[in-house]
Every structure is written in C-alpha cells, then in structure tokens.
C-alpha positions, 0 to 999 in steps of 0.5 A: 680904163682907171689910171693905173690900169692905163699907166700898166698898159703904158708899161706893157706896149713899152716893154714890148716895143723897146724889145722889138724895134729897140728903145733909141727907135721907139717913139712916145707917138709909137707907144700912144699908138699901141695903147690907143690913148691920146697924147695928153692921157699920155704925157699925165702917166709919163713926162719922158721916154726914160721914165717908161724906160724906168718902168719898163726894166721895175717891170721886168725885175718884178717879173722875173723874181716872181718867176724864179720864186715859182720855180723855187717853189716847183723844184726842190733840186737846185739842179732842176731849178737851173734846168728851168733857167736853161730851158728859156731860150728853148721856151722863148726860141721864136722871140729869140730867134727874131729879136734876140734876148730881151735883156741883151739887147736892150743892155747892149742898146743902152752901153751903146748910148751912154745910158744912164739907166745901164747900170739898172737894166744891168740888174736883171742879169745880177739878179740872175747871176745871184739866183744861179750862184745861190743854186750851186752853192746848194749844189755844193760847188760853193767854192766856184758858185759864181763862176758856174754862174756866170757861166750858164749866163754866158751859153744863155747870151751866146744861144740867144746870140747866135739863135737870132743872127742864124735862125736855127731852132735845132741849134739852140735844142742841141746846145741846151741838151749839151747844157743839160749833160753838163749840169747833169755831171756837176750835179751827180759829183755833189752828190756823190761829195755829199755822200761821201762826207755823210759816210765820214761823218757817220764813221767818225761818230761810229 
C-alpha cells in the first residue's frame, strides 16, 4: 500500500469514525485499528487528531463540490437541482436516522469544544447555502435568494434532527414531499413572472 494511498485510507476510517461515534470520542489507537496499520506508519501520515480532522472536513468540501457539480451537470432547471438536494436526507435516511447528518453533528461537536476548526467544518454549510442561493437566483427569486436558501438548509437539519432522535422513516418522506409542493409552487410563480416579462417585453418592442 503506497503512502498516499495509506494516508487517504487514514482519511476514509476518520471520516467515518468522528461520523459515528463523534471526533472528541474518536481515539488515534480507534483509526489505527480501522485501517489495520501500525502506530508508527500512523503518526508518518499524522502528527495530531486535528490534522486528520483537518482532512477529513478538505475531504468532504471536496466531495461535496464535485457532487453539486454532478447535479448541475444532470439537471438543467435549477428546480430540480434543489430537488436532488432535498432528496439527501431521503437517500442517506439509514444514516441519518442513526447518527444524524454528518455535517450537524460533527458542527455542533466542534462549537461544543471550542474548536478551532468550527469555522472550517462550518464551510460545507456555506458552500451549500451558496449553491442554493445561486439555484433561486436562476429561478428568479434573486431578491430573497439567501433567505430561501437558508431555508431548505434549516428543513435539512430540522429532518435530519428529528429523523435521529425518533427514527421515523415515513416522517422524513412525508416532510421532503411537504418540501417538494413547496418549491414546486416557487417554481411555477418564476416562471409564470419569467413569461409575463417576456410577454412585455415582446409588446414593448411590437
């Protein structure tokens, strides 16, 4: 097994581990164990637990840009590209349901302690806030972009929440169809202003 290739299964085991039990509980002897390497191969690739924390969060803005360029890439209405976004916590339901949403919990870990590295895990709700901003925008809504942004970011956390504290699979299908009318009515009014403004437009240069 090659360095980097050793240091990326480092990487993988952490991410996995700080998801599931939590980084504060999470021990170097723990991630050693996962990826069946010897303490000293260890500590060559890592000198502390903030550095793999440190690559574990590089990992999963990594991840996560590729992932909305993929859907930007399948979906050409911005619409349905919102739609992909709402259906994560319908894709990911068994992990959320038994260890919440990765990027909650390991956020709310990190305020808890004092982190240093809050402001950086705090990223990937940036850049998903940014990406949904930029999706209303398209849609029209430029005006109140960031607020509807953040708004589908808050039913993500609050489903992801409740889903782990009750279990309840038909609760997070039901709320993410209660999500889906609701961009489905923001959706229709841009278009609808889209056409009309096309039709004024079309008039005034009658």
């Amino acid at each position: 097994m090659g360095g980097a290739t050793t240091r990326a299964h480092i990487v993988e085991a952490a991410d996995q581990l700080f998801y599931r039990q939590g980084y504060e509980n999470t021990s170097f002897a723990a991630i050693a164990e996962a990826v069946h390497i010897s303490r000293g191969n260890f500590y060559y690739h890592f000198k502390s637990k903030d550095d793999i924390l440190d690559a574990v969060i590089a990992v999963r803005l990594d991840g996560t840009r590729r992932m909305l360029e993929q859907w930007e890439a399948e979906e050409a209405d911005p619409a349905d590209r919102i739609r992909r976004f709402v259906e994560i916590v319908v894709t990911n339901r068994a992990d959320i349901q038994s260890y919440g949403c990765p990027v909650g919990t390991l956020t709310t870990e990190l305020a808890k302690l004092g982190h240093p590295a809050l402001g950086e895990a705090n990223g990937l709700f940036t850049l998903f806030r940014a990406w949904l901003r930029e999706q209303f925008t398209q849609l029209g809504h430029e005006t109140e972009a960031d607020a509807l942004a953040m708004h589908v970011l808050a039913f993500s956390q609050g489903v992801a929440t409740l889903a782990h504290a009750f279990g309840d699979e038909d609760f997070i299908r039901r709320e993410v169809q209660r999500m889906h009318d609701w961009l489905s009515q923001y959706s229709a009014g841009a278009r609808r202003t889209t056409h009309a403004a096309s039709e004024d437009t079309a008039s005034a240069n009658a």
